[in-house]
Structures are given as structure tokens and as C-alpha cells.
C-alpha positions, 0 to 999 in steps of 0.5 A: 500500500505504501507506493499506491498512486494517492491524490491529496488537497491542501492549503496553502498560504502564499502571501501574508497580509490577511487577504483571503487570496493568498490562501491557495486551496491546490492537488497535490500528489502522494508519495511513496512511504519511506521506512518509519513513515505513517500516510493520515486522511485527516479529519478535522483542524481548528482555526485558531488564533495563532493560524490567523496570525500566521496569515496575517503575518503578525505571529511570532515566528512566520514559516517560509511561504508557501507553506500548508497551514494548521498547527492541530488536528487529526486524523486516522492511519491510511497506511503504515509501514513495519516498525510503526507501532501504528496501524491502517484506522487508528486514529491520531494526532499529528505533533506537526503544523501543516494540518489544513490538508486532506494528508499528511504523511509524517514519521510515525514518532510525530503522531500520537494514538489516540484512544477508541471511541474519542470525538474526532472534532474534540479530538482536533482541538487537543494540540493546543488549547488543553495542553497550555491549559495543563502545562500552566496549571503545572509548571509555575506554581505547585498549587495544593487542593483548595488553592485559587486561579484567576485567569481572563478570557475564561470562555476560551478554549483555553478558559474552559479547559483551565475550569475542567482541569482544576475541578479535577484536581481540587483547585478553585477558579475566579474567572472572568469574562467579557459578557454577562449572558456567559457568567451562568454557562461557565458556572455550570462547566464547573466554575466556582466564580464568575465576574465580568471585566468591569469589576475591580479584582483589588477591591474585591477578590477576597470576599469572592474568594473566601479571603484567600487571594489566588496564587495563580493568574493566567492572562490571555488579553494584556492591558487593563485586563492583566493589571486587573489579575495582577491587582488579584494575586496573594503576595508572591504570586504568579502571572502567566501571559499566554496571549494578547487578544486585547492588543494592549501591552503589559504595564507593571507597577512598580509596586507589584513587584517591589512590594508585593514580589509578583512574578510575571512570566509567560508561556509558548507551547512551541517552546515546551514541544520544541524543549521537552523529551518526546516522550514526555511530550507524548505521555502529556497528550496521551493523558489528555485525550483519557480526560476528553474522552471522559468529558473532563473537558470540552471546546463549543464548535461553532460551524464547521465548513469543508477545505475548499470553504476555506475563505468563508471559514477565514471570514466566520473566525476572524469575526468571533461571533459564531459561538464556538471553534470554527472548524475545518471538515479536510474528509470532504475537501470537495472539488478542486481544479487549477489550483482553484476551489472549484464553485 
């Protein structure tokens, strides 16, 4: 099977910039497999944040163009050579970016299995947002059962998985949101407190959390949001910047780090996979997809659409109002013809 004649379609960016024509949906061949390579038909790939950056050319590391996109998803096994502990219909996770394609074909030690019975769409948007959920709740902090978090843009995927995880592991959460009408869905995700932006964490973090400030504070926003999480945190706390929604820098007072001695730090989930020992990497994922498949945690989806709908996916993330994940369906990639998607 490893030398049939195959035809895949793909995604590519050609030009930075945000323009929704340079991304080029186009055939491309096959190739045989070489020794210790597995062939995936991909499934399902998010859009996330860190993919429109890329198109725009704003993210922190750019590849070199022409380039498929996509930093997750998955796929199941079309063909496997000896050797790969993989076999034709397990269905896996790629730990490499190019996703946005109907196939990859990738060394076996860049996928991981994934457990029977597991959501292919939730399965899709494991890579990212849970594993930076995990690793921050882990790696700043050592937090007992009954400490506190505080984290903005907690309906996130990001957020959401913050909620599972630490109900899981006897952690307390204040979160906070930009809108009201999402105050009664997280607390019925598990959230022990939710507040809207508009609130002063100074004023009141002690009564909303029993009189004990958070030792952990994870900020996906900057500007005003930030300082408002900081202004939260007990006395040698932690704050963690993981994004930039806001577009606004970090300002710190000197105050928070002379008297109070905060720490602010952040977190680049490239930089742990591109750090960390493969099978610590490995070993990471495979514990995350047991909790999806056991409803620890989950991300809304919001429309998915097939490749060749690729600007109007484009268009319905960049807007932010479809209420959940926009997703990519890379199983039904349509017609394609001269490098066009075709009406």
C-alpha cells in the first residue's frame, strides 16, 4: 500500500497580509512511504488564533511561504509501514503544523494514538488549547487542593479547559469574562466564580474568594485586563501571559513587584514541544485525550465548513461571533481544479 498512486488537497498560504487570496486551496500528489513513515486522511483542524496570525503575518515566528497551514488536528492511519507501532484506522494526532490538508504523511514518532471511541472534532482541538491549559496549571506554581486561579478570557478554549482541569484536581477558579449572558454557562462547566471585566479584582477578590487571594493568574488579553489579575494575586504570586487578544501591552507597577514580589512570566507551547523529551511530550497528550474522552473537558464548535470553504471559514473566525471553534471538515475537501476551489 505504501507506493499506491494517492491524490491529496491542501492549503496553502502564499502571501501574508490577511487577504483571503493568498490562501491557495491546490492537488497535490502522494508519495511513496519511506521506512518509519505513517500516510493520515485527516479529519478535522481548528482555526485558531495563532493560524490567523500566521496569515496575517503578525505571529511570532512566520514559516517560509508557501507553506500548508494548521498547527492541530487529526486524523486516522491510511497506511503504515513495519516498525510503526501504528496501524491502517487508528486514529491520531499529528505533533506537526501543516494540518489544513486532506494528508499528511509524517514519521510515525510525530503522531500520537489516540484512544477508541474519542470525538474526532474534540479530538482536533487537543494540540493546543488543553495542553497550555495543563502545562500552566503545572509548571509555575505547585498549587495544593483548595488553592485559587484567576485567569481572563475564561470562555476560551483555553478558559474552559483551565475550569475542567482544576475541578479535577481540587483547585478553585475566579474567572472572568467579557459578557454577562456567559457568567451562568461557565458556572455550570464547573466554575466556582464568575465576574465580568468591569469589576475591580483589588477591591474585591477576597470576599469572592473566601479571603484567600489566588496564587495563580493566567492572562490571555494584556492591558487593563492583566493589571486587573495582577491587582488579584496573594503576595508572591504568579502571572502567566499566554496571549494578547486585547492588543494592549503589559504595564507593571512598580509596586507589584517591589512590594508585593509578583512574578510575571509567560508561556509558548512551541517552546515546551520544541524543549521537552518526546516522550514526555507524548505521555502529556496521551493523558489528555483519557480526560476528553471522559468529558473532563470540552471546546463549543461553532460551524464547521469543508477545505475548499476555506475563505468563508477565514471570514466566520476572524469575526468571533459564531459561538464556538470554527472548524475545518479536510474528509470532504470537495472539488478542486487549477489550483482553484472549484464553485
Amino acid at each position: 500500500m505504501g507506493g499506491r498512486e494517492l491524490q491529496g488537497v491542501r492549503c496553502q498560504l502564499q502571501a501574508f497580509g490577511g487577504d483571503a487570496s493568498a490562501l491557495r486551496v491546490e492537488k497535490f500528489p502522494s508519495r511513496t512511504l519511506a521506512p518509519g513513515e505513517v500516510r493520515v486522511g485527516m479529519l478535522f483542524a481548528p482555526m485558531n488564533p495563532a493560524d490567523l496570525n500566521v496569515i496575517h503575518g503578525t505571529y511570532g515566528e512566520l514559516p517560509e511561504l508557501p507553506t500548508t497551514i494548521g498547527n492541530e488536528g487529526c486524523g486516522v492511519v491510511l497506511d503504515a509501514g513495519e516498525g510503526t507501532g501504528l496501524d491502517e484506522g487508528d486514529m491520531v494526532m499529528p505533533l506537526c503544523g501543516g494540518t489544513w490538508t486532506s494528508e499528511m504523511v509524517v514519521s510515525a514518532e510525530a503522531l500520537v494514538r489516540l484512544p477508541e471511541g474519542i470525538d474526532p472534532v474534540q479530538a482536533a482541538m487537543l494540540g493546543v488549547n488543553p495542553a497550555t491549559a495543563w502545562l500552566m496549571l503545572h509548571g509555575f506554581r505547585s498549587l495544593a487542593s483548595g488553592d485559587w486561579v484567576v485567569q481572563n478570557a475564561a470562555n476560551s478554549g483555553v478558559g474552559r479547559a483551565v475550569i475542567g482541569f482544576a475541578r479535577q484536581l481540587g483547585l478553585r477558579t475566579l474567572n472572568v469574562v467579557r459578557r454577562e449572558e456567559l457568567v451562568e454557562e461557565l458556572l455550570g462547566l464547573g466554575a466556582d466564580v464568575v465576574v465580568t471585566e468591569e469589576l475591580d479584582l483589588r477591591a474585591g477578590v477576597e470576599t469572592l474568594c473566601g479571603g484567600k487571594r489566588p496564587a495563580l493568574a493566567l492572562n490571555a488579553v494584556g492591558g487593563a485586563s492583566a493589571l486587573n489579575l495582577a491587582n488579584a494575586l496573594a503576595d508572591g504570586g504568579v502571572h502567566v501571559t499566554y496571549g494578547g487578544m486585547g492588543r494592549q501591552p503589559l504595564k507593571v507597577p512598580n509596586g507589584l513587584l517591589i512590594f508585593r514580589g509578583l512574578e510575571f512570566r509567560g508561556f509558548w507551547l512551541r517552546r515546551w514541544r520544541e524543549s521537552a523529551p518526546l516522550p514526555e511530550v507524548r505521555a502529556l497528550y496521551e493523558k489528555l485525550a483519557g480526560l476528553l474522552r471522559t468529558g473532563v473537558f470540552s471546546t463549543p464548535v461553532g460551524r464547521i465548513y469543508p477545505l475548499t470553504e476555506v475563505a468563508d471559514a477565514l471570514a466566520a473566525a476572524a469575526s468571533g461571533g459564531v459561538g464556538g471553534k470554527v472548524m475545518l471538515d479536510l474528509s470532504c475537501a470537495g472539488s478542486v481544479a487549477d489550483g482553484r476551489i472549484a464553485p
